[in-house]
C-alpha positions as CSV (number, residue, x, y, z in Angstrom):
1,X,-3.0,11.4,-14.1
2,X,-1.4,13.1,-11.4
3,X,1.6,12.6,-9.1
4,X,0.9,11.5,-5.8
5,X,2.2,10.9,-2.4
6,X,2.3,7.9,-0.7
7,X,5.2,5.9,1.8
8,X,8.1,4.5,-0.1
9,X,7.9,0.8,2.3
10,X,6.4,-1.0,4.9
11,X,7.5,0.3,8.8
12,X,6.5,0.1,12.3
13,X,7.3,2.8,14.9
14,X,6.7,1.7,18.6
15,X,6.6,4.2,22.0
16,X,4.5,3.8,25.3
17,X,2.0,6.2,26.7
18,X,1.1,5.8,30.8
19,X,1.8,2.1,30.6
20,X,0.1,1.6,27.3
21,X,2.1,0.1,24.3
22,X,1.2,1.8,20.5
23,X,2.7,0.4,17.3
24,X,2.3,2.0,14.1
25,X,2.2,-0.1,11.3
26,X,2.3,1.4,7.5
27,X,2.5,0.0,4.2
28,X,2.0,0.8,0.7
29,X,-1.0,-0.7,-1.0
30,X,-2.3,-0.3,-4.7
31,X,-5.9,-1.6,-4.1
32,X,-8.3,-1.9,-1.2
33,X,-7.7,-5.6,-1.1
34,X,-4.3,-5.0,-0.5
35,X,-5.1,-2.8,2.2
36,X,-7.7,-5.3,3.6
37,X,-5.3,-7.7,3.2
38,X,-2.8,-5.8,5.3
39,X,-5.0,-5.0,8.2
40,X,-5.8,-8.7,8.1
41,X,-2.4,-9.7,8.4
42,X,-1.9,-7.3,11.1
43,X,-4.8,-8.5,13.5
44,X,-3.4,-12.0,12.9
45,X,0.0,-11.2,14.1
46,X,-1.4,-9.2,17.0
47,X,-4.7,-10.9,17.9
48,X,-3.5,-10.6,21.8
49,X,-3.8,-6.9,21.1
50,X,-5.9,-5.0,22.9
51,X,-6.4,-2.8,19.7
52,X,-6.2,-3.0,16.4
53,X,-6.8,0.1,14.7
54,X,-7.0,0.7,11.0
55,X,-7.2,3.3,8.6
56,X,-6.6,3.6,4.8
57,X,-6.6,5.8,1.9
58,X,-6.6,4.3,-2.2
59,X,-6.5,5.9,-5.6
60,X,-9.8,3.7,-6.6
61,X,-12.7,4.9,-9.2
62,X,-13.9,5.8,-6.9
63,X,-11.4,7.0,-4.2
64,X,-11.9,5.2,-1.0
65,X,-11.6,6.0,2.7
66,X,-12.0,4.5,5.4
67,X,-10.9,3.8,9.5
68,X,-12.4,1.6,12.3
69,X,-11.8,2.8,16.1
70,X,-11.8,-1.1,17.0
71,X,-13.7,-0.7,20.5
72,X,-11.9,3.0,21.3
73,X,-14.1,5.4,22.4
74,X,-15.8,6.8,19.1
75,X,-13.8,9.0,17.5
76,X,-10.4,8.8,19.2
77,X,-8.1,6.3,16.9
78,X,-9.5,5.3,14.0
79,X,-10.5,9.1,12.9
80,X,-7.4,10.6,14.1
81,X,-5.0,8.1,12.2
82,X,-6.7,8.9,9.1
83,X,-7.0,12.4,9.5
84,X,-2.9,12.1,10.1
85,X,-3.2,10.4,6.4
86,X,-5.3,13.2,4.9
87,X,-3.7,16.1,6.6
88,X,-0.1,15.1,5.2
89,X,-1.9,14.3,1.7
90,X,-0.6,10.8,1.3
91,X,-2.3,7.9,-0.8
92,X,-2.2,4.1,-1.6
93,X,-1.4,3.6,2.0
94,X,-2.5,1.5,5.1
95,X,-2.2,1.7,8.5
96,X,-2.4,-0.3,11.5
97,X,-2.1,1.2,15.1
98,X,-1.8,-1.5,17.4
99,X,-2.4,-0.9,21.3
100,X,-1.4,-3.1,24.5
101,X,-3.5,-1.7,27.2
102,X,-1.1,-0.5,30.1
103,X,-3.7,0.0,33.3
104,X,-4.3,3.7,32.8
105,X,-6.8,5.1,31.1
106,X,-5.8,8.1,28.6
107,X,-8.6,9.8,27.6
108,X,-10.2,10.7,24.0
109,X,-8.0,13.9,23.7
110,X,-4.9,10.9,25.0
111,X,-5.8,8.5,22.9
112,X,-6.5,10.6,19.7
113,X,-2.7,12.3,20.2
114,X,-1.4,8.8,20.7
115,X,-2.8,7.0,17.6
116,X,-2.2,10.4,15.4
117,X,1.6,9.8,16.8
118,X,2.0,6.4,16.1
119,X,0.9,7.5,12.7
120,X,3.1,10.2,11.7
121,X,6.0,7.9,13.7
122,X,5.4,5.5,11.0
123,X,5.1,7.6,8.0
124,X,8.5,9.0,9.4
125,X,10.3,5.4,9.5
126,X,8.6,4.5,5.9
127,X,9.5,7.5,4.0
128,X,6.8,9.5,1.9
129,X,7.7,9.3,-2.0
130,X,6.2,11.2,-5.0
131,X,4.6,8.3,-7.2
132,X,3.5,8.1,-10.6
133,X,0.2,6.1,-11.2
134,X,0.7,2.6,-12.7
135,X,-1.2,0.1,-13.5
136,X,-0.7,-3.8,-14.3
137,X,-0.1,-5.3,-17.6
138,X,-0.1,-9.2,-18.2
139,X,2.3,-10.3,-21.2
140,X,1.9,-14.0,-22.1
141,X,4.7,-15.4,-24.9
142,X,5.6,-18.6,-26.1
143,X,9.4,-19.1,-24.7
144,X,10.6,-18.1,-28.3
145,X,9.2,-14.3,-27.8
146,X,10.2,-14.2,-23.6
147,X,14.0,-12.7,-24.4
148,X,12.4,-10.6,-27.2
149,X,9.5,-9.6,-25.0
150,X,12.5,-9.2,-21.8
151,X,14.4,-7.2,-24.2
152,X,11.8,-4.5,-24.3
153,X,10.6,-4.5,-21.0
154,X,14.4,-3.9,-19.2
155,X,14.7,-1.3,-22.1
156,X,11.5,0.3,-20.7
157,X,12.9,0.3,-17.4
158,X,9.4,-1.4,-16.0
159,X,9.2,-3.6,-12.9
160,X,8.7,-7.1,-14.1
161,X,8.3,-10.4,-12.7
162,X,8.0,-13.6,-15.1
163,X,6.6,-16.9,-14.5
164,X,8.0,-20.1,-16.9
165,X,5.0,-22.7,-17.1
166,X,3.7,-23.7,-20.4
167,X,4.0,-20.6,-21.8
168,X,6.1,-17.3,-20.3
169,X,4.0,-14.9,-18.2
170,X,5.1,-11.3,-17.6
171,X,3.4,-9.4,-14.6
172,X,4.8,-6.3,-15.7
173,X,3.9,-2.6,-13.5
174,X,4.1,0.7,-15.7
175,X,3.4,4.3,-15.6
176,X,-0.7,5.1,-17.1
177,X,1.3,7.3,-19.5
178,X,3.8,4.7,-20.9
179,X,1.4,1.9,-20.3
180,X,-0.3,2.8,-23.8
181,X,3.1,3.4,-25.6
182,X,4.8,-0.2,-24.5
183,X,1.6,-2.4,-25.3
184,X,2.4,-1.4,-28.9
185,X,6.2,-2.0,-28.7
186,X,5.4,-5.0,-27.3
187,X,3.0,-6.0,-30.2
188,X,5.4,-4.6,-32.6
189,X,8.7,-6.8,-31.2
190,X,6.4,-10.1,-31.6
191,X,4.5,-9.5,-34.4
192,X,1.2,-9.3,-32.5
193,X,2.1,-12.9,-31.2
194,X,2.0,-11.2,-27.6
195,X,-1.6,-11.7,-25.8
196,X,-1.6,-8.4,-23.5
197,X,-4.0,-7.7,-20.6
Protein backbone atom coordinates (compact mmCIF):
# COMPACT_ATOMS: atom_id res chain seq x y z
CA UNK A 1 0.00 0.00 0.00
CA UNK A 2 1.26 3.22 -1.10
CA UNK A 3 1.93 6.64 0.46
CA UNK A 4 -0.38 9.23 -0.30
CA UNK A 5 -1.13 12.86 -0.05
CA UNK A 6 -3.77 14.28 1.62
CA UNK A 7 -4.14 17.88 4.07
CA UNK A 8 -2.70 17.54 7.46
CA UNK A 9 -6.15 19.47 9.25
CA UNK A 10 -9.31 21.10 8.78
CA UNK A 11 -9.07 25.01 7.30
CA UNK A 12 -10.99 27.67 5.72
CA UNK A 13 -9.51 30.39 3.40
CA UNK A 14 -11.95 33.33 2.63
CA UNK A 15 -11.41 36.31 -0.26
CA UNK A 16 -14.11 38.26 -2.27
CA UNK A 17 -14.49 38.37 -6.03
CA UNK A 18 -16.77 41.60 -7.60
CA UNK A 19 -18.87 41.64 -4.41
CA UNK A 20 -19.18 37.96 -4.07
CA UNK A 21 -17.87 36.25 -0.86
CA UNK A 22 -15.92 32.51 -1.43
CA UNK A 23 -14.93 30.28 1.56
CA UNK A 24 -12.95 27.27 1.14
CA UNK A 25 -13.49 24.79 3.44
CA UNK A 26 -11.10 21.47 3.71
CA UNK A 27 -10.84 18.59 5.87
CA UNK A 28 -9.33 15.32 6.08
CA UNK A 29 -11.66 12.36 5.84
CA UNK A 30 -10.97 8.49 5.92
CA UNK A 31 -14.33 7.34 4.33
CA UNK A 32 -17.12 8.79 2.16
CA UNK A 33 -19.29 9.05 5.18
CA UNK A 34 -16.93 11.21 6.65
CA UNK A 35 -16.84 13.29 3.77
CA UNK A 36 -20.72 13.28 3.50
CA UNK A 37 -20.70 14.03 6.78
CA UNK A 38 -18.57 17.06 6.35
CA UNK A 39 -20.37 18.56 3.54
CA UNK A 40 -23.47 18.06 5.67
CA UNK A 41 -22.14 19.92 8.38
CA UNK A 42 -21.00 22.59 6.13
CA UNK A 43 -24.46 23.30 4.45
CA UNK A 44 -25.88 23.40 8.01
CA UNK A 45 -23.65 26.02 9.18
CA UNK A 46 -24.10 28.02 5.96
CA UNK A 47 -27.66 27.21 4.85
CA UNK A 48 -28.02 31.18 4.13
CA UNK A 49 -25.36 30.50 1.48
CA UNK A 50 -26.04 31.17 -1.74
CA UNK A 51 -23.75 28.15 -2.60
CA UNK A 52 -22.57 25.31 -1.28
CA UNK A 53 -20.18 23.61 -3.33
CA UNK A 54 -18.61 20.21 -2.68
CA UNK A 55 -16.10 18.01 -3.91
CA UNK A 56 -14.19 14.97 -2.58
CA UNK A 57 -11.70 12.41 -3.30
CA UNK A 58 -11.30 8.83 -0.88
CA UNK A 59 -8.99 5.84 -0.91
CA UNK A 60 -12.23 3.44 -1.03
CA UNK A 61 -12.34 -0.22 -2.91
CA UNK A 62 -13.25 1.21 -4.99
CA UNK A 63 -11.77 4.86 -5.20
CA UNK A 64 -14.43 7.35 -5.18
CA UNK A 65 -14.92 10.87 -6.77
CA UNK A 66 -17.17 13.04 -6.79
CA UNK A 67 -18.38 17.06 -6.94
CA UNK A 68 -21.86 18.92 -7.10
CA UNK A 69 -21.90 22.52 -8.82
CA UNK A 70 -24.91 23.28 -6.33
CA UNK A 71 -27.03 25.45 -8.88
CA UNK A 72 -23.67 27.09 -10.71
CA UNK A 73 -23.70 27.07 -14.11
CA UNK A 74 -22.69 23.31 -15.15
CA UNK A 75 -19.33 22.89 -14.97
CA UNK A 76 -17.94 26.03 -13.21
CA UNK A 77 -17.44 24.98 -9.30
CA UNK A 78 -18.04 21.74 -8.48
CA UNK A 79 -15.63 20.44 -11.55
CA UNK A 80 -13.01 22.98 -11.04
CA UNK A 81 -12.64 22.38 -7.15
CA UNK A 82 -12.08 18.81 -7.80
CA UNK A 83 -9.88 19.05 -10.64
CA UNK A 84 -7.81 21.53 -8.07
CA UNK A 85 -7.90 18.09 -5.86
CA UNK A 86 -6.74 15.81 -8.63
CA UNK A 87 -4.25 18.15 -10.33
CA UNK A 88 -2.21 18.55 -6.89
CA UNK A 89 -2.73 14.62 -6.42
CA UNK A 90 -4.20 14.73 -2.96
CA UNK A 91 -6.59 12.12 -1.23
CA UNK A 92 -8.88 11.32 1.76
CA UNK A 93 -10.02 14.97 1.56
CA UNK A 94 -13.23 17.14 1.35
CA UNK A 95 -14.09 20.28 0.34
CA UNK A 96 -16.60 22.79 0.76
CA UNK A 97 -16.64 26.14 -1.34
CA UNK A 98 -19.13 28.25 0.08
CA UNK A 99 -20.41 31.45 -2.01
CA UNK A 100 -22.38 34.69 -0.73
CA UNK A 101 -23.68 36.15 -3.99
CA UNK A 102 -22.32 39.83 -4.19
CA UNK A 103 -24.74 41.47 -7.23
CA UNK A 104 -22.33 40.82 -10.07
CA UNK A 105 -22.31 38.13 -12.13
CA UNK A 106 -18.77 36.44 -12.86
CA UNK A 107 -19.06 34.31 -15.50
CA UNK A 108 -18.16 30.37 -16.02
CA UNK A 109 -14.40 31.16 -16.82
CA UNK A 110 -14.98 33.72 -13.20
CA UNK A 111 -16.55 31.44 -11.38
CA UNK A 112 -14.35 28.30 -12.25
CA UNK A 113 -11.07 30.56 -11.27
CA UNK A 114 -12.82 31.54 -8.11
CA UNK A 115 -13.85 28.11 -6.76
CA UNK A 116 -10.36 26.51 -8.04
CA UNK A 117 -8.85 29.52 -5.68
CA UNK A 118 -10.78 28.97 -2.81
CA UNK A 119 -9.48 25.49 -3.21
CA UNK A 120 -5.90 25.72 -3.49
CA UNK A 121 -6.35 28.77 -0.68
CA UNK A 122 -7.46 26.12 1.57
CA UNK A 123 -5.20 23.29 0.80
CA UNK A 124 -2.52 26.15 1.54
CA UNK A 125 -3.99 27.04 5.12
CA UNK A 126 -4.40 23.06 5.91
CA UNK A 127 -1.13 21.79 4.92
CA UNK A 128 -0.67 18.77 2.47
CA UNK A 129 1.08 15.69 4.35
CA UNK A 130 2.48 12.38 3.04
CA UNK A 131 0.20 9.67 4.83
CA UNK A 132 0.57 6.09 5.32
CA UNK A 133 -2.75 4.03 4.87
CA UNK A 134 -4.32 2.92 8.20
CA UNK A 135 -6.98 1.24 9.00
CA UNK A 136 -9.09 0.69 12.38
CA UNK A 137 -8.64 -1.97 14.97
CA UNK A 138 -11.17 -2.55 17.81
CA UNK A 139 -9.39 -4.13 21.13
CA UNK A 140 -11.94 -5.10 23.79
CA UNK A 141 -10.14 -6.36 27.42
CA UNK A 142 -11.40 -7.03 30.65
CA UNK A 143 -9.87 -4.03 32.91
CA UNK A 144 -7.16 -6.62 34.10
CA UNK A 145 -5.56 -6.81 30.37
CA UNK A 146 -6.31 -2.60 29.61
CA UNK A 147 -2.66 -1.48 31.12
CA UNK A 148 -1.25 -4.71 29.51
CA UNK A 149 -3.08 -4.09 26.29
CA UNK A 150 -2.04 0.14 26.85
CA UNK A 151 1.41 -1.07 27.36
CA UNK A 152 1.68 -2.34 23.87
CA UNK A 153 -0.20 0.01 22.04
CA UNK A 154 1.99 3.38 23.44
CA UNK A 155 5.00 1.03 22.70
CA UNK A 156 3.55 0.83 19.08
CA UNK A 157 3.31 4.42 18.92
CA UNK A 158 -0.54 3.97 17.50
CA UNK A 159 -3.23 6.60 17.98
CA UNK A 160 -5.57 5.24 20.56
CA UNK A 161 -8.63 6.26 22.26
CA UNK A 162 -10.24 3.93 25.04
CA UNK A 163 -13.61 3.75 26.34
CA UNK A 164 -14.16 2.18 30.31
CA UNK A 165 -17.75 0.57 30.39
CA UNK A 166 -18.12 -2.91 31.33
CA UNK A 167 -15.31 -4.03 29.71
CA UNK A 168 -12.23 -1.62 28.17
CA UNK A 169 -12.56 -0.66 24.54
CA UNK A 170 -9.50 0.40 22.43
CA UNK A 171 -10.35 2.30 19.10
CA UNK A 172 -6.88 1.98 18.05
CA UNK A 173 -5.67 3.60 14.10
CA UNK A 174 -2.46 1.79 12.66
CA UNK A 175 -0.45 1.60 9.51
CA UNK A 176 -1.93 -1.68 6.91
CA UNK A 177 1.71 -2.78 7.33
CA UNK A 178 1.90 -2.86 11.14
CA UNK A 179 -1.75 -3.54 11.57
CA UNK A 180 -1.00 -7.35 10.94
CA UNK A 181 2.19 -7.38 13.21
CA UNK A 182 0.33 -5.73 16.50
CA UNK A 183 -2.88 -7.88 16.29
CA UNK A 184 -0.48 -10.74 17.27
CA UNK A 185 1.43 -8.72 20.00
CA UNK A 186 -1.58 -7.95 21.18
CA UNK A 187 -2.84 -11.64 21.34
CA UNK A 188 0.42 -12.62 22.53
CA UNK A 189 0.50 -9.90 25.74
CA UNK A 190 -3.06 -11.33 26.78
CA UNK A 191 -2.88 -14.72 26.09
CA UNK A 192 -5.52 -14.57 23.24
CA UNK A 193 -7.88 -13.06 26.03
CA UNK A 194 -8.05 -9.95 23.60
CA UNK A 195 -11.19 -10.00 21.13
CA UNK A 196 -9.70 -7.89 18.04
CA UNK A 197 -11.74 -6.47 15.15
Amino acid sequence: MDAYRTVDERATARFEVMGSEFIGHVAPVETTEHAETFVDAIESEYDDATHNVPAYRVRADPFREWSSDDGEPAGSAGKPALNVLQQEDIENVVVVVTRYYGGTNLGVGGLARAYSRAVKEALDEAGVVEEQPHERVSITVDYDDSGTVRGVLDSAGVEFEAEYEADVTFDVRVPVETAADLRDRLRSATSGRAEIQ
